[in-house]
BAMARVO-267757 format. One line per 2 residues: number of its first residue (from 1); their letters; for each residue z, y, x of N, C-alpha, C, CB. Coordinates in steps of 0.1 Angstrom, whole numbers, m for minus. Glycine has a CB too. Layout:
<sites>
NUM	a	Z/Y/X/Z/Y/X/Z/Y/X/Z/Y/X | ... $
</sites>
This chain:
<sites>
1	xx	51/237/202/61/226/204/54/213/204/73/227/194 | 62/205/212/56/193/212/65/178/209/50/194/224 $
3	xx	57/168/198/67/157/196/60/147/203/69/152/182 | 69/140/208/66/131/225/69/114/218/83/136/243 $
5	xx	63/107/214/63/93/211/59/81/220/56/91/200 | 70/74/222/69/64/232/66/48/224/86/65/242 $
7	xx	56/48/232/48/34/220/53/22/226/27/31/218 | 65/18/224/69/4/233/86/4/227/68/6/256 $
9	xx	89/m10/231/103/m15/225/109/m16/237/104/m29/216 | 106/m11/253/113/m11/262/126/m2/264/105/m9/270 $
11	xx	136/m7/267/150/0/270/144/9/283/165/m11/273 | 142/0/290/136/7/307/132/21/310/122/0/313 $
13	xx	115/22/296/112/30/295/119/44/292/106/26/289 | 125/35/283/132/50/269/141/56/283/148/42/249 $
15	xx	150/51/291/157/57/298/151/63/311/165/50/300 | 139/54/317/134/66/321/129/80/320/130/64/323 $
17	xx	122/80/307/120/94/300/137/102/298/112/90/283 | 144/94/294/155/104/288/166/110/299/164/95/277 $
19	xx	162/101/307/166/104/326/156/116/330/162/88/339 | 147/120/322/136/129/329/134/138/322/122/124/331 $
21	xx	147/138/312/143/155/302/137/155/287/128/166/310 | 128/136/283/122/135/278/132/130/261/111/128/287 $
23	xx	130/135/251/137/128/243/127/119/227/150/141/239 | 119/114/229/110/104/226/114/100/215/107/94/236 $
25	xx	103/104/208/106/92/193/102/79/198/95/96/178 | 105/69/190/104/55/194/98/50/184/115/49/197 $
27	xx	88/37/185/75/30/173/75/18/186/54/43/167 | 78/7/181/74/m8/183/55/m12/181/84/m15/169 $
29	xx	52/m11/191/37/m13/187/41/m30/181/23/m10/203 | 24/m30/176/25/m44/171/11/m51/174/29/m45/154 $
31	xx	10/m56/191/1/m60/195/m2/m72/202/0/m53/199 | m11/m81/197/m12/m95/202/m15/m92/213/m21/m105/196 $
33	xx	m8/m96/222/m13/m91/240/m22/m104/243/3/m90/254 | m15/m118/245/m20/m128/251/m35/m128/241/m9/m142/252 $
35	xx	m38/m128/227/m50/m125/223/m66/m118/225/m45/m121/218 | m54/m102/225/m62/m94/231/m68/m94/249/m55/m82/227 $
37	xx	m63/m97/257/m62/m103/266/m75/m114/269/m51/m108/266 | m74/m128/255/m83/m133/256/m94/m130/251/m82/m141/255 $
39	xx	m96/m120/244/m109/m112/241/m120/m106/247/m106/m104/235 | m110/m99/261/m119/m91/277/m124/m99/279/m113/m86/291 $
41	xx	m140/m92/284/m151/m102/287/m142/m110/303/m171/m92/290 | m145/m121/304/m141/m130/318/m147/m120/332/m153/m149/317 $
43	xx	m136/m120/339/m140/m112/352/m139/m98/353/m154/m114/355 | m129/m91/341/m127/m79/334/m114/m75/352/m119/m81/311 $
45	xx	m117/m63/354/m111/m58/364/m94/m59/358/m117/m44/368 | m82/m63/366/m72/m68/366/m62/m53/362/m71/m76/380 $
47	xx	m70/m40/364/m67/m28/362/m67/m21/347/m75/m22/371 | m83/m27/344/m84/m25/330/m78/m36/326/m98/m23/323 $
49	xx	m70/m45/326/m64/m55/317/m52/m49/315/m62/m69/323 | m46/m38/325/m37/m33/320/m37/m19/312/m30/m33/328 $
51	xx	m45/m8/315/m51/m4/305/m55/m6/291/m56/m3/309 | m59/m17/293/m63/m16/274/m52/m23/268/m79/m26/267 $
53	xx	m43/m30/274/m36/m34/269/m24/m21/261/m33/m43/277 | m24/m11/275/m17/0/271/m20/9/260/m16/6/280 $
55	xx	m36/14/261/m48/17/245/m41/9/236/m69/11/246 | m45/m2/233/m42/m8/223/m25/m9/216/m47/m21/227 $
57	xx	m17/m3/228/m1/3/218/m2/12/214/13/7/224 | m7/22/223/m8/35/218/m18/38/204/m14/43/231 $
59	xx	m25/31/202/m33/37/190/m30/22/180/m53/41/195 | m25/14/184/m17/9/175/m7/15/166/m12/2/181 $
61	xx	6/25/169/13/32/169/9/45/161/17/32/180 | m4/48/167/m5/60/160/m18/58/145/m11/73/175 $
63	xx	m22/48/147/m28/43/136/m23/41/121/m31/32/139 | m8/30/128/m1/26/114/8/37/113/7/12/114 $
65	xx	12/44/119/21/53/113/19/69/120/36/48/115 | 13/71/124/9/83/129/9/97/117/m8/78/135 $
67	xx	4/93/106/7/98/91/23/103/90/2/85/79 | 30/91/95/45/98/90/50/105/107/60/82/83 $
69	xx	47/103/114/48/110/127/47/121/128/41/107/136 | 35/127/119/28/141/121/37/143/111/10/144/120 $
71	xx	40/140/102/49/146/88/65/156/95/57/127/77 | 69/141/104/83/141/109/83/154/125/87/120/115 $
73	xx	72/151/127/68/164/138/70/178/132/52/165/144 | 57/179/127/60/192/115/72/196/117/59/188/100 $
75	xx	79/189/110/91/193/101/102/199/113/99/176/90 | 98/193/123/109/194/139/103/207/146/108/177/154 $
77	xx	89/208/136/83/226/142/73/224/152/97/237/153 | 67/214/152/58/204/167/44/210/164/57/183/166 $
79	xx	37/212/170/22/213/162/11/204/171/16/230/161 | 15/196/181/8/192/185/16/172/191/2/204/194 $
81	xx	15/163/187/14/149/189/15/141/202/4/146/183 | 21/135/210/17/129/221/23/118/218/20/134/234 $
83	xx	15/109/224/18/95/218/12/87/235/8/90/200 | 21/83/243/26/69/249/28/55/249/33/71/250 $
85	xx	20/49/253/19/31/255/15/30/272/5/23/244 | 23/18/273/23/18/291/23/m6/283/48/30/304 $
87	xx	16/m9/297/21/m23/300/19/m27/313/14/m32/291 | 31/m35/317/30/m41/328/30/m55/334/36/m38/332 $
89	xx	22/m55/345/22/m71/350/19/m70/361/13/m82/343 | 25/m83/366/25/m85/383/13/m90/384/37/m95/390 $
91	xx	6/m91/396/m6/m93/406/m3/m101/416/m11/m81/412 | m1/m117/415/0/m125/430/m9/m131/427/11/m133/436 $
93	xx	m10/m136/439/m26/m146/443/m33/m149/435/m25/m158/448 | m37/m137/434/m51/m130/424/m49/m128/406/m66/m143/426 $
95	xx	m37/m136/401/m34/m135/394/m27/m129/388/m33/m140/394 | m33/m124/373/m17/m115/366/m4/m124/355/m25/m100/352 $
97	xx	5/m119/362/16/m129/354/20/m115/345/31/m137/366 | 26/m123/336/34/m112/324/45/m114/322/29/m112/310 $
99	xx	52/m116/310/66/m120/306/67/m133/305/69/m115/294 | 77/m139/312/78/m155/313/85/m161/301/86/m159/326 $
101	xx	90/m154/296/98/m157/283/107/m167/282/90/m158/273 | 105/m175/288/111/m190/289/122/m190/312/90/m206/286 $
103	xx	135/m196/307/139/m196/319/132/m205/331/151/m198/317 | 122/m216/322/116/m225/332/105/m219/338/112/m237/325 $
105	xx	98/m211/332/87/m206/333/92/m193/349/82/m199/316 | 103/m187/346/106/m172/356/110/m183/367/121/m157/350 $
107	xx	116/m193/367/123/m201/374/109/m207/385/132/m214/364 | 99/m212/376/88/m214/384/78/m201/394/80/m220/375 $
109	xx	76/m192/388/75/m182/396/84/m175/402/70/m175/392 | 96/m174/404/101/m171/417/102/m180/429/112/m168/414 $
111	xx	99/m194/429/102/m204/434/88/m200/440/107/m217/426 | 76/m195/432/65/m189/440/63/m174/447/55/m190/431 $
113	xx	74/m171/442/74/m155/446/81/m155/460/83/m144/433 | 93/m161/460/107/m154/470/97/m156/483/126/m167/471 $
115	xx	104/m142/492/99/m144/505/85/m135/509/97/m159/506 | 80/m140/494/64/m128/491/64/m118/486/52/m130/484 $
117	xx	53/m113/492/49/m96/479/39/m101/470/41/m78/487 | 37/m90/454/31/m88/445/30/m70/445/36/m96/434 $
119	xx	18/m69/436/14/m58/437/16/m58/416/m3/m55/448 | 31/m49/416/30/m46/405/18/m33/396/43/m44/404 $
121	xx	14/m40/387/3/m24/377/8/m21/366/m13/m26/370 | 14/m13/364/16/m6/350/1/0/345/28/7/351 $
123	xx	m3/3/333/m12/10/326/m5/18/318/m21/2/318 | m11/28/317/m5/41/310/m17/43/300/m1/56/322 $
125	xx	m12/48/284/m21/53/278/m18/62/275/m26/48/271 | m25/77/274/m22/88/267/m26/95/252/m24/94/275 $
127	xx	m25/99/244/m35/104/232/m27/112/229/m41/94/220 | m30/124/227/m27/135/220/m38/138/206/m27/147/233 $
129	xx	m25/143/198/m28/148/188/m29/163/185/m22/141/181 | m30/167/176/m36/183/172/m26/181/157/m59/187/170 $
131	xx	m15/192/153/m7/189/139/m16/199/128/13/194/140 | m23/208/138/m22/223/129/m32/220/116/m29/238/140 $
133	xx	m42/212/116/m55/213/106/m50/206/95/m71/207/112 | m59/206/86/m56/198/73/m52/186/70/m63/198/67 $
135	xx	m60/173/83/m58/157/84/m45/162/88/m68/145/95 | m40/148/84/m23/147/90/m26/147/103/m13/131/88 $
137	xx	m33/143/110/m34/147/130/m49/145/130/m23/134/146 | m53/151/143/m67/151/146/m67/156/164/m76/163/135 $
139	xx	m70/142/170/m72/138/187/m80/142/187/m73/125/194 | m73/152/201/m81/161/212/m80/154/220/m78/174/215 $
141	xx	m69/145/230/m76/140/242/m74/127/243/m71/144/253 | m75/113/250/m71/103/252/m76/96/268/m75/96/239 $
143	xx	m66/94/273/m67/90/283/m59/77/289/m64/100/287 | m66/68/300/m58/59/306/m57/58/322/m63/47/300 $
145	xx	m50/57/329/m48/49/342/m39/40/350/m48/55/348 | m34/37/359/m27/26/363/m19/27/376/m35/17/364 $
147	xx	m9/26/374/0/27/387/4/14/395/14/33/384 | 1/16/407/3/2/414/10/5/423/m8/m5/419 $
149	xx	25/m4/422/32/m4/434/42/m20/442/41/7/429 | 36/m19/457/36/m34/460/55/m37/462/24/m39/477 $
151	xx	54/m49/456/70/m53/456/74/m66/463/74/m56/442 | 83/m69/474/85/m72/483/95/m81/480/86/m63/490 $
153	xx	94/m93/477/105/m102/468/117/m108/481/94/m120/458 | 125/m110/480/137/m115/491/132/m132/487/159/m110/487 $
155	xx	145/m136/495/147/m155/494/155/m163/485/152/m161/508 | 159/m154/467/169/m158/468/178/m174/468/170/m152/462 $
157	xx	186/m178/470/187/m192/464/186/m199/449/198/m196/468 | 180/m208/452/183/m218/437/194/m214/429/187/m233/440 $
159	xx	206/m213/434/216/m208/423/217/m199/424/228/m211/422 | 218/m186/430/209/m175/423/203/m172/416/203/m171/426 $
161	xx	192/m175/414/184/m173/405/189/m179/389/172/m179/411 | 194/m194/390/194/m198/380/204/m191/373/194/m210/382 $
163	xx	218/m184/377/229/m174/370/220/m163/369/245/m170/378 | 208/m157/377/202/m142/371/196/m151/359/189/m131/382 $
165	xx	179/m160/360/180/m163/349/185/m165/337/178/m167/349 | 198/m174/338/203/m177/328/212/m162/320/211/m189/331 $
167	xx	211/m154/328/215/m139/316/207/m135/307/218/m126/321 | 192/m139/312/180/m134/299/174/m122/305/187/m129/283 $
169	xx	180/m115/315/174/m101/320/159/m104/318/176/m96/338 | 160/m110/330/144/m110/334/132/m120/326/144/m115/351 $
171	xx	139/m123/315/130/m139/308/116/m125/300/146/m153/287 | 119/m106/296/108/m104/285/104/m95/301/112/m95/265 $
173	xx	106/m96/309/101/m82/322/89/m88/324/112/m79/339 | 76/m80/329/68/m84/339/72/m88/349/62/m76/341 $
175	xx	63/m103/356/67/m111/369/85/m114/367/63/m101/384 | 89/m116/359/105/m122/364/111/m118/367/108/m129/371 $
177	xx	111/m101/371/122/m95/378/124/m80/372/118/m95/394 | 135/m77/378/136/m61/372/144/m55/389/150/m59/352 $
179	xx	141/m43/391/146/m38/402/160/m28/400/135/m31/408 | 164/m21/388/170/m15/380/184/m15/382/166/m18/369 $
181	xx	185/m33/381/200/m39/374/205/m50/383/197/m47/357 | 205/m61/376/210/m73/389/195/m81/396/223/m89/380 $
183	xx	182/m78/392/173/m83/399/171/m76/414/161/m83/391 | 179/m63/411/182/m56/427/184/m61/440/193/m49/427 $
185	xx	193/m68/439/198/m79/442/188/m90/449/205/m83/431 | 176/m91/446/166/m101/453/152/m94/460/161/m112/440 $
187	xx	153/m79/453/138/m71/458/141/m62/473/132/m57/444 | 135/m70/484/140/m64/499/136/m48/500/132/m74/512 $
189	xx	122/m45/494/117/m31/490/106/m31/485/116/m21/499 | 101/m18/480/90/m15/472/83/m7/480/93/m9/459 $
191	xx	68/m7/477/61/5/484/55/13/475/52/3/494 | 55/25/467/50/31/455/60/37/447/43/23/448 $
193	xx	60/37/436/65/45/428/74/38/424/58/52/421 | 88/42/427/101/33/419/98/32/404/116/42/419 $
195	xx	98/40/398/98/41/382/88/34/377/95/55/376 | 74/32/385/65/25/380/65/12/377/56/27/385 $
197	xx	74/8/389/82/m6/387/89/m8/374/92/m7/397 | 98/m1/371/109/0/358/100/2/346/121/15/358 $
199	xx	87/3/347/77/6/336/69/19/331/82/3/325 | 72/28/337/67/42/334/68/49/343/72/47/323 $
201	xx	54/53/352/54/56/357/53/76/357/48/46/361 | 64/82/364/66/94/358/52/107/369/87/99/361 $
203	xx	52/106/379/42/108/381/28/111/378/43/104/386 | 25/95/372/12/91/366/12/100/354/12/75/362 $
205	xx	22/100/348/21/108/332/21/120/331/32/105/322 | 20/128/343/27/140/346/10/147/353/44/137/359 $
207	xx	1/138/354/m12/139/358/m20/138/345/m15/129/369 | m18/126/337/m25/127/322/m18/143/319/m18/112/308 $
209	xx	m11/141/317/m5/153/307/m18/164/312/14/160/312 | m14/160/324/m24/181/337/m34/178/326/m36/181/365 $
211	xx	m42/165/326/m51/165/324/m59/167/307/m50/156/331 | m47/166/298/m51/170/286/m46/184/287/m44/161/273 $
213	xx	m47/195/297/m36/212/301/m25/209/294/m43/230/294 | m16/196/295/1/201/289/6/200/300/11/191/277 $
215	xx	15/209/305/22/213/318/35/203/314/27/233/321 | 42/195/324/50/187/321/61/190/316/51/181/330 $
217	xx	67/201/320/77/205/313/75/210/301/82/213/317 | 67/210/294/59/210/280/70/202/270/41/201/281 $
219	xx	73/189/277/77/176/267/96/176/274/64/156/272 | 100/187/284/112/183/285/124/188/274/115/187/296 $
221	xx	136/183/269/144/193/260/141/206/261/157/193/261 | 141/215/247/142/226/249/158/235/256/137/230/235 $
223	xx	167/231/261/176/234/264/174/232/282/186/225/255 | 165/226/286/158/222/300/151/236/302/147/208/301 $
225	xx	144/240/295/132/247/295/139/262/298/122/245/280 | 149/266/291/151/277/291/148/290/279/145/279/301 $
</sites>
């Protein structure tokens, strides 16, 4: 059996997984992004920026509490650990934007966006654990890659935007927008993987997994499975 931990404070996420069979323990990584970020040597590929950013939840997560994880697994009958961190950010004119956090800030990049495309990247990290031996867990695999899918922004107007802004949706999303909810509403289309957009890309994880041999249905409810 397997316990499935999703290393992020994203709602997006959690419901994509739980839309997919997946029922995920949940851990808040606790990671200086803009920090760590400025740490990559200058000229660091825009791919690994999302990548390690994603490493660095995932073994964030399983670092500080990984000990009571493997406890709480156990106990649910699990013998083996998977632990999930994903981050995302948009890619325009050559640049990666992140969470704008501020309405002035999303207000200014859409005012650069509408009309254009960006090529959204999620980073996926994977690490599996092993419950059975004596340490509280002991990694057998770890893995990272990146989903890229290009997003096709509409025109919206000034007051538009400023009533989506001002609800807060889009102030913690990558690039300012969400495709999900009422940012729907401004994205004309996508080319790639819907989900990867929403933050997790299900495909992508479904290839880590091949790739540590967990067959995907490995991590769906046991009531899915049969």
């Amino acid at each position: 059996m397997i316990a499935f931990v999703l290393a992020s404070a994203s709602p997006s996420r959690l419901r994509i997984l739980e839309q997919a069979g997946v029922d995920p323990l949940i851990r808040h990584p606790q990671v200086d992004e803009e920090a760590l970020q400025a740490a990559l040597p200058e000229g660091t590929p825009h791919v690994r920026v999302v990548e390690e950013l994603a490493r660095a939840k995932a073994e964030d997560v399983l670092h500080r509490e990984g000990a009571e994880l493997a406890e709480e697994a156990r106990a649910a009958g699990a013998d083996t650990l998977i632990v999930v961190g994903c981050d995302s950010m948009l890619l325009v004119d050559g640049h990666l934007e992140g969470k704008p956090h501020t309405y002035e800030r999303a207000m200014e990049r859409w005012r650069r966006m509408r009309g254009r495309h960006g090529v959204l990247l999620t980073g996926h990290s994977l690490i599996v654990a092993d419950l059975t031996g004596e340490d509280p867990y002991t990694v057998t695999f770890s893995d990272t890659d990146t989903s890229d899918t290009t997003v096709h922004f509409g025109a919206p107007s000034d007051a538009d935007l400023d009533v989506y802004l001002r609800t807060g949706e889009p102030l913690e999303c990558a690039g300012a927008f969400t495709i999900e909810s009422l940012g729907g509403w401004f994205i004309d289309r996508i080319d790639g993987d819907p989900s990867s957009v929403i933050g997790l890309s299900l495909p992508l994880l479904r290839r880590l997994l091949h790739g540590a041999g967990i067959h995907a249905h490995s991590v769906w409810r046991p009531e899915l499975r049969g």
